[in-house]
C-alpha positions as CSV (number, residue, x, y, z in Angstrom):
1,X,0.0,0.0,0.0
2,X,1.4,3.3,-0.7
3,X,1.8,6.0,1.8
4,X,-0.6,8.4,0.1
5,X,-2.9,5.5,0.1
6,X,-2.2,5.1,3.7
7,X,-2.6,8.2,4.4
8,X,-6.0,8.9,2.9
9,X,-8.0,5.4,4.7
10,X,-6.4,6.8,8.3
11,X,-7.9,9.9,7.7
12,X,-10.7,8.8,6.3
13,X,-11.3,6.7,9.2
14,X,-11.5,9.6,11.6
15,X,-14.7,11.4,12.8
16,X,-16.8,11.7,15.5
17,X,-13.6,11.4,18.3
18,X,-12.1,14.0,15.8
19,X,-14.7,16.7,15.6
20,X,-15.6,16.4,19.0
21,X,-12.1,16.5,20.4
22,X,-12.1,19.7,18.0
23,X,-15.7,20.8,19.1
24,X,-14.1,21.1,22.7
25,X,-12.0,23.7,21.4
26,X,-15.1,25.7,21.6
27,X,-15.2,29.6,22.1
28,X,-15.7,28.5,25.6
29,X,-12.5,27.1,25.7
30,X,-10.8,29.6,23.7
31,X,-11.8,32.5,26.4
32,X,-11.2,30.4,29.2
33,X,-7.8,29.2,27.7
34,X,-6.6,33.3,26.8
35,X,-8.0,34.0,29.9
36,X,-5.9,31.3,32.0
37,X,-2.6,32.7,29.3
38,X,-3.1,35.9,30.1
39,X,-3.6,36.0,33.7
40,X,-2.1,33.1,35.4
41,X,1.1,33.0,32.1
42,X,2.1,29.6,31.6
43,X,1.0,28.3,35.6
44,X,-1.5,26.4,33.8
45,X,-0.6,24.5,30.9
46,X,-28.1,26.2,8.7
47,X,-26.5,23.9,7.7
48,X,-27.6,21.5,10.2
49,X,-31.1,21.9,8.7
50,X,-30.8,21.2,5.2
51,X,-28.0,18.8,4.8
52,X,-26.7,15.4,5.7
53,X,-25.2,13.9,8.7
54,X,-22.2,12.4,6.2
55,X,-22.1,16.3,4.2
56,X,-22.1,18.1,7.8
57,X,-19.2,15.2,9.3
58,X,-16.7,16.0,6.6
59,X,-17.3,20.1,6.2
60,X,-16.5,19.8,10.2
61,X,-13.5,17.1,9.7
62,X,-12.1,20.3,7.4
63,X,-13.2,22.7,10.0
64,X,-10.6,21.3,12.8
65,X,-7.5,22.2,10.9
66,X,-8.3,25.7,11.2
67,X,-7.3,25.0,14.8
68,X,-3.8,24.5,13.9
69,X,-3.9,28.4,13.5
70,X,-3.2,28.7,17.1
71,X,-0.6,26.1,17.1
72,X,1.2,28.5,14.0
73,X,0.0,31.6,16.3
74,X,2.0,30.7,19.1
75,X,5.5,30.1,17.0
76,X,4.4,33.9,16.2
77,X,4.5,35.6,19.6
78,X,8.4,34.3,20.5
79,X,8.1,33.2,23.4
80,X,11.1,32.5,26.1
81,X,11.1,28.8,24.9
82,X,13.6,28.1,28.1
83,X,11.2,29.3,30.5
84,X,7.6,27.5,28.8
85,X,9.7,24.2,29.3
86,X,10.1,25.2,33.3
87,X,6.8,26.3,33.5
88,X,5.2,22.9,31.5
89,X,7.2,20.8,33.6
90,X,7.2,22.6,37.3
91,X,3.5,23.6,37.6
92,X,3.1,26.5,40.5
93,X,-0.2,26.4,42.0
94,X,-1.7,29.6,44.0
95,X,-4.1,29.3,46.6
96,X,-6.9,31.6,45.7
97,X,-10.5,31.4,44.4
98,X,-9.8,32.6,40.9
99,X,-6.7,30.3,40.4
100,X,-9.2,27.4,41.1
101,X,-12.0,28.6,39.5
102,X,-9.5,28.9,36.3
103,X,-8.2,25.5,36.7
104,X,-12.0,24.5,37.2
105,X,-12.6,26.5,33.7
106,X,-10.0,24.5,31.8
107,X,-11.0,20.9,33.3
108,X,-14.8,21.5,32.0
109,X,-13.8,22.6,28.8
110,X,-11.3,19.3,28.4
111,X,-14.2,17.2,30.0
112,X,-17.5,19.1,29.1
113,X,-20.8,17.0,29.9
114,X,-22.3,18.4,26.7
115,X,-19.7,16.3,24.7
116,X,-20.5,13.2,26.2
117,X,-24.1,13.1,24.6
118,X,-22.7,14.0,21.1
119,X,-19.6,12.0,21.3
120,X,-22.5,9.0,21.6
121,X,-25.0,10.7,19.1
122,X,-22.2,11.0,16.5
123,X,-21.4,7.1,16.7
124,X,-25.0,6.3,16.1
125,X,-25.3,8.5,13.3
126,X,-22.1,6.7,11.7
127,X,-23.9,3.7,12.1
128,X,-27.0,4.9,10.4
129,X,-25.1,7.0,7.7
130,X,-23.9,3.1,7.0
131,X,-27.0,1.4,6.8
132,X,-27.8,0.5,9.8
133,X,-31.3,2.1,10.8
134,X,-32.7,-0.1,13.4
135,X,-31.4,-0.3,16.8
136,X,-30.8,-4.0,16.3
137,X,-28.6,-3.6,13.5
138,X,-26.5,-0.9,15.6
139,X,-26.2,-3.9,18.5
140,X,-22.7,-5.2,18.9
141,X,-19.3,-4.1,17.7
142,X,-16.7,-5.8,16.2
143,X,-13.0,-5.6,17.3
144,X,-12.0,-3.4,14.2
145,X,-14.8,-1.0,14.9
146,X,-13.5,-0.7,18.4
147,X,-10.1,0.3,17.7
148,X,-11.4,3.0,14.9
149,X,-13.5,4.5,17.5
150,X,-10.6,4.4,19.9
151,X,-8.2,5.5,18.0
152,X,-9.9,8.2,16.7
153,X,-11.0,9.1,20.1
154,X,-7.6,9.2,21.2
155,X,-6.2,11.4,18.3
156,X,-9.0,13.9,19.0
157,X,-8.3,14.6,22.3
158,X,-4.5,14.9,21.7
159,X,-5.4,17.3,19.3
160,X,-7.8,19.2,21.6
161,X,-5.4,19.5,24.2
162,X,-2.6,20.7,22.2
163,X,-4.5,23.1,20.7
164,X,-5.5,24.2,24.3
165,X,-1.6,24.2,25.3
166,X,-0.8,26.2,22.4
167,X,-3.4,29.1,23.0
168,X,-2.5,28.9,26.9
169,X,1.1,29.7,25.3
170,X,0.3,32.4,22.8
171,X,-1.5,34.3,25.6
172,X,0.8,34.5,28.0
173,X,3.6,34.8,25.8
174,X,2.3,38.3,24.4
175,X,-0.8,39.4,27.0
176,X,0.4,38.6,30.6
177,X,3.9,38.9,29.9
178,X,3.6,42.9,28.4
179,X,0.8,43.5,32.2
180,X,-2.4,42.6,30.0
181,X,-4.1,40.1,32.7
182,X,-7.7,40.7,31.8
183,X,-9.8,40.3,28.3
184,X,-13.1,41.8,27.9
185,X,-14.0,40.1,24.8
186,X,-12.7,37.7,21.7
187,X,-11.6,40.4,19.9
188,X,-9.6,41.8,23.0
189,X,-7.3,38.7,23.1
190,X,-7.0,38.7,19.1
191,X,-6.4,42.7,18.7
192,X,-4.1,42.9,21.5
193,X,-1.6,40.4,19.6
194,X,-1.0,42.7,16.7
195,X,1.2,45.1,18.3
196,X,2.7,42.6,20.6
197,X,3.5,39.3,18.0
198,X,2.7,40.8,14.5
199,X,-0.1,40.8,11.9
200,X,0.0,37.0,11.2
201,X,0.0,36.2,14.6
202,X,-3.6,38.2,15.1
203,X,-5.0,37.0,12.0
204,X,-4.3,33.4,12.6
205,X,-5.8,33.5,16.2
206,X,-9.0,34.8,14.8
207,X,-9.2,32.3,12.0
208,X,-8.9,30.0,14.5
209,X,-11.4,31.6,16.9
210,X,-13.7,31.7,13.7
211,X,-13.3,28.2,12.8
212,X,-13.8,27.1,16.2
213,X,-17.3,28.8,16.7
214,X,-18.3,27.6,13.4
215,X,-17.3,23.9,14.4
216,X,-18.3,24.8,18.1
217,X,-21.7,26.6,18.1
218,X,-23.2,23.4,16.2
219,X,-22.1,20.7,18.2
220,X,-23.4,22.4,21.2
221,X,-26.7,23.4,19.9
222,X,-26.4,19.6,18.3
223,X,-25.7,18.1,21.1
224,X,-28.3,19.9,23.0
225,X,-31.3,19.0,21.1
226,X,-30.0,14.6,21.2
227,X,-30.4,15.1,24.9
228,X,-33.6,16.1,24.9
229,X,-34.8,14.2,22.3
230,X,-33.4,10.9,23.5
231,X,-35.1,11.7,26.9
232,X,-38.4,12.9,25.3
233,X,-38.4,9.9,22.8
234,X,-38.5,12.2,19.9
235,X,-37.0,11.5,16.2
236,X,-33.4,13.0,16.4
237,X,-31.0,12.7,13.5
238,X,-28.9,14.9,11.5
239,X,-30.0,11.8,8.6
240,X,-33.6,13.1,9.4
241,X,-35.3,15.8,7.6
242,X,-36.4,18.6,9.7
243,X,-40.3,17.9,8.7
244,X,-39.9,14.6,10.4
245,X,-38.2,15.7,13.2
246,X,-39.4,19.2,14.1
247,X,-38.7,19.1,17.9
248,X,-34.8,17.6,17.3
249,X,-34.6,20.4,15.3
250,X,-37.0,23.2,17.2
251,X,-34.2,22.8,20.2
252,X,-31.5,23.6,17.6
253,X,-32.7,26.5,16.4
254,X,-34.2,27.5,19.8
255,X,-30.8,27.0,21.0
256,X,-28.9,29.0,18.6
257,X,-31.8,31.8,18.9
258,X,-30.8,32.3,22.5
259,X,-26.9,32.1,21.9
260,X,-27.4,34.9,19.3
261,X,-29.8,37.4,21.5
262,X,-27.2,36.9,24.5
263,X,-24.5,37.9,22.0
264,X,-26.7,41.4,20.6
265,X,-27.9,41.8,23.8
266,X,-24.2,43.8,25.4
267,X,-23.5,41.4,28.2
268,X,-19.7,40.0,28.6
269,X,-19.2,37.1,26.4
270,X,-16.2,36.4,27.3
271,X,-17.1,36.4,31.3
272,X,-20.1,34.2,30.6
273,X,-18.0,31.8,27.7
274,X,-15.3,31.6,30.9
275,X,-18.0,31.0,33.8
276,X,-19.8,28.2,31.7
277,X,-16.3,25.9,31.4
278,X,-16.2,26.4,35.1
279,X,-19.8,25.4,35.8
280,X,-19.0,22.7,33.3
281,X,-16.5,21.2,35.3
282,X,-18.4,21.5,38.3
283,X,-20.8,19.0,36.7
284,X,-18.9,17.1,35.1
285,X,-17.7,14.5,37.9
286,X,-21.1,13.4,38.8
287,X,-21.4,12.5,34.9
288,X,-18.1,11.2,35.2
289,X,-18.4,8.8,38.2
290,X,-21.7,7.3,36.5
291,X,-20.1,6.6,33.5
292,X,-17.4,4.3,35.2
293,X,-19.9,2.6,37.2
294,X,-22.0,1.4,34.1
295,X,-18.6,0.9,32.1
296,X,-17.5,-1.3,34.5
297,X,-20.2,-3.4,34.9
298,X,-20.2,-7.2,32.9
299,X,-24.4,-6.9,32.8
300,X,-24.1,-3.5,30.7
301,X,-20.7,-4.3,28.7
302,X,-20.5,-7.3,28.6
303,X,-16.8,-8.8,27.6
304,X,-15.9,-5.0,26.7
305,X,-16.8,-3.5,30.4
306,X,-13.8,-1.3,31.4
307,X,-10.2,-3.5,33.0
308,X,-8.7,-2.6,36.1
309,X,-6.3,0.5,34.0
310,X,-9.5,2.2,32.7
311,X,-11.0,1.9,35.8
312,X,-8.5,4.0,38.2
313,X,-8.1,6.3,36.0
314,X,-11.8,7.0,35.4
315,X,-12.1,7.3,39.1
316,X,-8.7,9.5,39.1
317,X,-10.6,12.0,36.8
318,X,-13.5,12.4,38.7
319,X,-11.4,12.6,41.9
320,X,-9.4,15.6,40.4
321,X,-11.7,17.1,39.1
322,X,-14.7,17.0,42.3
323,X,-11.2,17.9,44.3
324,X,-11.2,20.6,42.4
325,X,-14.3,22.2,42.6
326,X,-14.1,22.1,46.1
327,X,-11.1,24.1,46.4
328,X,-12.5,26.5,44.3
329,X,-15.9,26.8,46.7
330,X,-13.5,26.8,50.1
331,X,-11.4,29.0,48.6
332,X,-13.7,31.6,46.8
333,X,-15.4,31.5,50.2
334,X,-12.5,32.2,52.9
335,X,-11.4,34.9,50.0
């Protein structure tokens, strides 16, 4: 086989791990993660209505490389590569409310609850994009199947959290290290890089900011509307046609309706974008511990339930991350 041939069937084996480990590069996490750069440095590293789940899977599979603007981005700003290796490696931590709240930010923006339900929606649309329609067809998976969806799992949350690292980096390589600790809005972060790390470094962070609300804003109002419909018992699929599923599809555009009036309506986007990561990883652990339990159990998984590995270190996460949260509270209290 020849690389280019090689090449093309890994990539074309990528998806739904892919675009959501993109997806959680949201705007969320792109204020929360400038936010983190330029306060704390480097202390902490409609056309889901008229188109098809397969059209909308690969326009958001060429959505995610705009993320690699940030990566480029940071290269841009110069920063003292001596002292981001002694930061990456010897992590300071600060005993105060918003330190915690920050760290809160970035762990429910890594581990958001909202990605759990499309992560899991986006695997049954695979199957149904296949042929599979019935939820008997969908039963079962075979070992090849398993490693796809794992490996492309995998590859899309190294990418997220690169991504993350790199914007963490570009932030506090040009905002908090010329006294700019605070940033109002999106365009705040991207504007004040122009006179600090050049034209190409602002214009590459707001492609990527642009290609990350137009990857992010759908899978959240997407992942939104299979929650409720799963719960409801409601038609929901992107295969589906909004005439046969008009309340998958109300919630959508419901959903976006209200993200757009909060946006015209002058409040702080940025503030709210940061304060919903950090109420996102205040609710993620319960999530978190329940999916363990039922992973781990023979009577739900069968031969695939989780080994003793997967086990400690779903039980680690939700540990840190409840650990976490309550430093934040003790601390934003006794502050």
């Amino acid at each position: 086989m020849s690389y280019r041939a090689a090449s093309a069937g890994f990539f074309s084996n990528l998806g739904p791990g892919l675009i959501t480990g993109a997806a959680d590069d949201d705007p969320s996490g792109i204020a929360t993660y400038s936010i983190t750069g330029a306060a704390y440095a480097l202390l902490l590293a409609g056309l889901l209505f008229w188109t098809s789940y397969r059209l909308i899977a690969r326009i958001f599979k060429w959505l995610t490389l705009a993320l690699f603007a940030y990566i480029a981005a940071a290269f841009l700003a110069h920063p003292d590569w001596p002292a981001v290796v002694r930061a990456t490696l010897i992590p300071r931590v600060e005993w105060s409310g918003a330190y915690w709240a920050t760290l809160v930010g970035i762990l429910g923006t890594t581990i958001s609850p909202y990605l759990f339900f499309w992560q899991a929606a986006e695997e049954v649309e695979e199957d149904i994009a296949l042929g599979k329609a019935t939820v008997k067809q969908r039963e079962g998976a075979t070992q090849r199947e398993l490693r796809r969806s794992r490996n492309d799992v995998l590859i899309g949350m190294f990418f997220s959290n690169l991504v993350m690292y790199f914007i963490i980096l570009t932030a506090a390589a040009t905002l908090h290290a010329h006294g700019k600790t605070s940033i109002s809005t999106a365009r705040d972060a991207a504007e004040a890089l122009r006179p600090l790390a050049g034209a190409g470094a602002y214009w590459l962070f707001s492609l990527g900011l642009i290609g990350a609300g137009m990857l992010g804003v759908p899978v959240l109002a997407g992942s939104c509307a299979y929650a409720i419909a799963e719960a409801a018992d409601w038609v929901g699929s992107l295969e589906v046609h909004p005439p046969l599923a008009h309340g998958f599809y109300s919630v959508i555009a419901i959903a976006m309706a209200l993200g757009l009036g909060l946006d015209y309506a002058g409040l702080n986007a940025v503030k709210m974008l940061f304060w919903s990561a950090v109420l996102n990883g205040a609710l993620a652990p319960p999530l978190l511990i329940l999916v363990v339990l039922l992973t781990s159990r023979a009577d739900v998984m069968g031969k695939h339930r989780n080994g003793t590995l997967l086990r400690w270190l779903g039980w680690t996460c939700a540990g840190v991350m409840l650990i976490a949260t309550v430093v934040m509270v003790v601390t934003a209290s006794a502050a």
